[in-house]
Residue frames as a rotation matrix with the C-alpha (Angstrom) as fourth column:
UNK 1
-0.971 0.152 -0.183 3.71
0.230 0.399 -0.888 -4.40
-0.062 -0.904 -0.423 -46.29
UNK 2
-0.523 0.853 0.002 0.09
0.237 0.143 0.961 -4.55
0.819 0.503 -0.277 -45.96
UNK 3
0.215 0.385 0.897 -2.63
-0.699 -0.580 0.417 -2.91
0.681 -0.718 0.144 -43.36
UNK 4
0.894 0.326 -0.307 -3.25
0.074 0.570 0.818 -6.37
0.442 -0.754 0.485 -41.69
UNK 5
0.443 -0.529 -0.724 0.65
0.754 0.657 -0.019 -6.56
0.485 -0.537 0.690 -41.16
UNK 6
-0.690 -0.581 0.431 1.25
0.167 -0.708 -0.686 -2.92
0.704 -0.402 0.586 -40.50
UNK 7
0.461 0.807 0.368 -1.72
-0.441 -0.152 0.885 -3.45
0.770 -0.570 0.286 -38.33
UNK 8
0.764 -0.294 -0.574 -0.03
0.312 0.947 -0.071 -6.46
0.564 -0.125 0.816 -36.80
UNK 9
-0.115 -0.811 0.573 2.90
0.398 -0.566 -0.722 -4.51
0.910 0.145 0.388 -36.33
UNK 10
-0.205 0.273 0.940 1.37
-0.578 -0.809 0.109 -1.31
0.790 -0.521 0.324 -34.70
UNK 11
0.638 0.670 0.380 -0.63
-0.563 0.069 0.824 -3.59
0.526 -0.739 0.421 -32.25
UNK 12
0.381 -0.574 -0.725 2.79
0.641 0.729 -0.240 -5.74
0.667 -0.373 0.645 -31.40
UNK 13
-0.336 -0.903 0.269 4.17
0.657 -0.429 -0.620 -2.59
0.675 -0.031 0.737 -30.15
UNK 14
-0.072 0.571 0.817 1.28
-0.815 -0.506 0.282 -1.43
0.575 -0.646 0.502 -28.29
UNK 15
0.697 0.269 -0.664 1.70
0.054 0.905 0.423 -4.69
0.715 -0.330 0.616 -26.49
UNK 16
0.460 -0.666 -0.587 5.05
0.772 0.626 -0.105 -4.05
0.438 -0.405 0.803 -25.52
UNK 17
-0.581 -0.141 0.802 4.57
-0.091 -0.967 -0.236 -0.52
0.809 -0.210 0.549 -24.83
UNK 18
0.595 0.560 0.576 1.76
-0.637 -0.108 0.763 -1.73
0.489 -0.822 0.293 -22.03
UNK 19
0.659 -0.375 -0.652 4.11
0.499 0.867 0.005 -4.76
0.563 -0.329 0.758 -21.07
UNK 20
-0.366 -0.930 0.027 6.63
0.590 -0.254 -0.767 -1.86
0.720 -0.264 0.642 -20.30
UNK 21
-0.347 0.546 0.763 4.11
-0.323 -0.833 0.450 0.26
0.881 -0.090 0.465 -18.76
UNK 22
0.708 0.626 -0.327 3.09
-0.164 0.596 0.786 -2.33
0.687 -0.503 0.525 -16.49
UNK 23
0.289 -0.864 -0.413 6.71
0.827 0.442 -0.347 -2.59
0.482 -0.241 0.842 -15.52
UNK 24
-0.787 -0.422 0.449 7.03
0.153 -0.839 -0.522 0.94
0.597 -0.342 0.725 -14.81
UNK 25
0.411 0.847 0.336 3.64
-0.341 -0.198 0.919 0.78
0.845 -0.493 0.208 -12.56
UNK 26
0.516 -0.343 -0.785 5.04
0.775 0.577 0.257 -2.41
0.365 -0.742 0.563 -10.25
UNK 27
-0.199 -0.980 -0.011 8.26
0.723 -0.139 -0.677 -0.30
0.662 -0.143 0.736 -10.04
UNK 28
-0.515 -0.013 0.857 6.51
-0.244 -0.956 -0.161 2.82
0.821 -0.292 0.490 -8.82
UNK 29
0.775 0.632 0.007 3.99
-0.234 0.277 0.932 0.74
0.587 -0.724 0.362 -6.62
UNK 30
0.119 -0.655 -0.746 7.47
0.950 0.293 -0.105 -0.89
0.288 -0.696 0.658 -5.13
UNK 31
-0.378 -0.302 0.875 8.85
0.133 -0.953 -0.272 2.81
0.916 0.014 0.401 -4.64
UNK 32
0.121 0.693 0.711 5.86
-0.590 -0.525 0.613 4.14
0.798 -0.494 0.345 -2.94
UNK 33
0.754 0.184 -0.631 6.03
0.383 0.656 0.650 1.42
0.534 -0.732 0.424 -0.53
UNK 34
0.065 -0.769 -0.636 9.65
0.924 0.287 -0.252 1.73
0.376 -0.572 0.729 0.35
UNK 35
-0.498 -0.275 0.822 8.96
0.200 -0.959 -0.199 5.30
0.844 0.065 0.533 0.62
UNK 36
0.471 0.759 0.450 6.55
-0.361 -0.299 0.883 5.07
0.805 -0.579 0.133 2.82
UNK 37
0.540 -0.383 -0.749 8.64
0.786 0.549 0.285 2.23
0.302 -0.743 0.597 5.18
UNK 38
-0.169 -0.978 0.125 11.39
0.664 -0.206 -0.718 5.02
0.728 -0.038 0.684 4.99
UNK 39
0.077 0.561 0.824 8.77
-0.309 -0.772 0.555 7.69
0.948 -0.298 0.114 6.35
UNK 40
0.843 0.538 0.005 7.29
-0.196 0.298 0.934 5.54
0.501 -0.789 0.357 9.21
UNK 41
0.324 -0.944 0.061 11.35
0.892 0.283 -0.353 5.18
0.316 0.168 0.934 10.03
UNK 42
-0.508 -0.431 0.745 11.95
0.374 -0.890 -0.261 8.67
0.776 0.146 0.614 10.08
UNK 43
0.402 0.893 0.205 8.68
-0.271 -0.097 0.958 9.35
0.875 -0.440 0.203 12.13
UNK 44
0.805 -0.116 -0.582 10.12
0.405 0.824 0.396 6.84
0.434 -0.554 0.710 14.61
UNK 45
-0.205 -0.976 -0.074 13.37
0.895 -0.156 -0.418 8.48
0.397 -0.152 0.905 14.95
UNK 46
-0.487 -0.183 0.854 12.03
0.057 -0.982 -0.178 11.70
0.872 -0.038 0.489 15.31
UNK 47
0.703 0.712 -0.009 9.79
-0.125 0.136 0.983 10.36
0.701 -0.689 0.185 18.26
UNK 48
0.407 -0.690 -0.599 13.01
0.879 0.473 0.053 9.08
0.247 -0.548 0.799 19.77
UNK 49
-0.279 -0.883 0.377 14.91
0.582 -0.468 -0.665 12.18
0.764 0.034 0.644 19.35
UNK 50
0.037 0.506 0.862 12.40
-0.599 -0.679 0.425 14.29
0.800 -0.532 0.278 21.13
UNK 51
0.884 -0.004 -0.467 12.39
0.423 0.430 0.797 11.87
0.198 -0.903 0.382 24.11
UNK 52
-0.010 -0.998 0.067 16.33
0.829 -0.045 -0.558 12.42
0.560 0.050 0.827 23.82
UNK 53
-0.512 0.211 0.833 15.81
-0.173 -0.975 0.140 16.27
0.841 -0.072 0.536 23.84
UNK 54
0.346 0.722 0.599 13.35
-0.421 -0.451 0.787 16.07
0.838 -0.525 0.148 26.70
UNK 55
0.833 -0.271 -0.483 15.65
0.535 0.622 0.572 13.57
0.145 -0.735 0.663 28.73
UNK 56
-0.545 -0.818 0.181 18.85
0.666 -0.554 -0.499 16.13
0.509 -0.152 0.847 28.23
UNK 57
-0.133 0.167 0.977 16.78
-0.264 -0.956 0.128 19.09
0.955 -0.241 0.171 28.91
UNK 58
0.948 -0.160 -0.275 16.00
0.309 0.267 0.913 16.85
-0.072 -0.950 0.303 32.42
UNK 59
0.375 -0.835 -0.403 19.42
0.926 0.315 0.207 16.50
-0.046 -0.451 0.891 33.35
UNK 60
-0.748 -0.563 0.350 20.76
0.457 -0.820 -0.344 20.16
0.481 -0.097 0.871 32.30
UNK 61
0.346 0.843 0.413 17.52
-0.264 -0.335 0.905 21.15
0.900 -0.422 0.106 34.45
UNK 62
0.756 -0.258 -0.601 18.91
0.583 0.683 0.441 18.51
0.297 -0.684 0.667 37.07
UNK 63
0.227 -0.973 -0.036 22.15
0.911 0.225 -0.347 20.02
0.345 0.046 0.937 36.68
UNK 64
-0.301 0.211 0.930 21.43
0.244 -0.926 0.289 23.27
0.922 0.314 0.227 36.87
UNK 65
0.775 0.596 0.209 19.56
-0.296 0.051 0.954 22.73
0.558 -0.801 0.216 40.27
UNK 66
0.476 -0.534 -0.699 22.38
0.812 0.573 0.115 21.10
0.339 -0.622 0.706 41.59
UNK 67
-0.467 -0.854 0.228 24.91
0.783 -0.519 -0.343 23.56
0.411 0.018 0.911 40.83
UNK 68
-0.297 0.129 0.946 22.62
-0.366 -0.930 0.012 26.03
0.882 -0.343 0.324 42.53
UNK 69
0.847 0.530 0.041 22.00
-0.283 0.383 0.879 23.95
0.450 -0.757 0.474 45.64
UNK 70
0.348 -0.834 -0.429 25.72
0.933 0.354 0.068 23.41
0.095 -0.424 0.901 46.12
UNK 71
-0.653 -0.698 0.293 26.53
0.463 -0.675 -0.575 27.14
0.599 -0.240 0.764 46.14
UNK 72
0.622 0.596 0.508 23.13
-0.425 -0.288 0.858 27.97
0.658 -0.750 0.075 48.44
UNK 73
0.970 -0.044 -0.237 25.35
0.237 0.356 0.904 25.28
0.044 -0.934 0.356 50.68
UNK 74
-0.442 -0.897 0.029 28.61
0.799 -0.408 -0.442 27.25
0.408 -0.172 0.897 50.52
UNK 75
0.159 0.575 0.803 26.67
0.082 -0.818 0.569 29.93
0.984 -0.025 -0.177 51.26
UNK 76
0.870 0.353 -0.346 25.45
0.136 0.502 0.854 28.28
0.475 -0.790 0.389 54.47
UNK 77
0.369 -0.721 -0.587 28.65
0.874 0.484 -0.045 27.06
0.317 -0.496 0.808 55.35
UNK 78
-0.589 -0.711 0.384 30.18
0.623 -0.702 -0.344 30.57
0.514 0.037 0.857 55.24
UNK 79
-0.020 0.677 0.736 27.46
-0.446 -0.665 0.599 31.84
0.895 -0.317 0.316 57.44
UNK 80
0.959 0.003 -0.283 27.63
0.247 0.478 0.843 29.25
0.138 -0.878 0.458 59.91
UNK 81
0.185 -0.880 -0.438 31.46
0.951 0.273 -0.146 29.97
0.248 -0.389 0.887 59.89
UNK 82
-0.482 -0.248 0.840 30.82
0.188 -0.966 -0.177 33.45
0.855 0.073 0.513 60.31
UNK 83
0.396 0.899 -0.189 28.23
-0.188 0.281 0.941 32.58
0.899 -0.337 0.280 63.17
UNK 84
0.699 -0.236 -0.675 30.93
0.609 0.692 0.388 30.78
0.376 -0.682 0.627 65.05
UNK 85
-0.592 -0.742 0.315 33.62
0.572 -0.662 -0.484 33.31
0.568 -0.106 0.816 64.74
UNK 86
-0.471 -0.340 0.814 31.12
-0.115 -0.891 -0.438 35.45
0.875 -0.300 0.381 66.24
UNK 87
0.943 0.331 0.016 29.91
-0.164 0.424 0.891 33.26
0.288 -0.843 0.454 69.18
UNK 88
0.357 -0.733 -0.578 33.34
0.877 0.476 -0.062 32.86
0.321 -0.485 0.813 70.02
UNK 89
-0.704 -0.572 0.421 34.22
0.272 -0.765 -0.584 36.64
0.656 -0.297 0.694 70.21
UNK 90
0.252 0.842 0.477 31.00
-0.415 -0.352 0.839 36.96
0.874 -0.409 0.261 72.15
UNK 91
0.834 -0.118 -0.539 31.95
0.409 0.788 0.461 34.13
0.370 -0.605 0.705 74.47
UNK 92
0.039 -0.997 0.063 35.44
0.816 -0.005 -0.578 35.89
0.576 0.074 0.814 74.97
UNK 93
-0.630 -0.062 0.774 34.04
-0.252 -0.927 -0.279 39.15
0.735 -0.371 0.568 75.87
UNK 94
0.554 0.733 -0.395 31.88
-0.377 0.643 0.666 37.38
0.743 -0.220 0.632 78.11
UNK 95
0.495 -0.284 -0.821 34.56
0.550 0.834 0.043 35.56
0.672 -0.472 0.570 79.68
């Protein structure tokens, strides 16, 4: 074999070593993209959860209020029914 054709040669293969090279750029440029789509995806979701999280923490906040406004009104009630009991023994001795 001679220089020109082991030249020939050498430079076919440095062709198809950049041909592959070029292939393995695209691929990684495609990557990066989808990587990124996945990110801006993720990003999203996590924006969502946190609403989530801040709409539960309402309600167990909500809830929480309730369930202490319904035993402030047992409370009540059981004062006012103590109230009456003793306006009636008042009224009795009274009478």
């Amino acid at each position: 074999m001679t220089d020109s054709e082991k030249l020939d040669l050498l430079l076919s293969q440095i062709q198809g070593i950049n041909g592959h090279i070029g292939h393995i750029e695209k691929q990684n440029a495609d990557t990066f993209k989808e990587l990124m789509n996945v990110e801006r995806e993720v990003l999203k979701n996590q924006d969502a959860i946190k609403a989530l999280n801040a709409k539960y923490d309402t309600l167990l906040l909500k809830a929480d209020n309730s369930t202490l406004l319904l035993k402030l009104i047992d409370r009540q009630a059981e004062e006012m029914s103590e109230l009456k009991e003793r306006v009636t023994q008042l009224e009795s001795k009274l009478a």
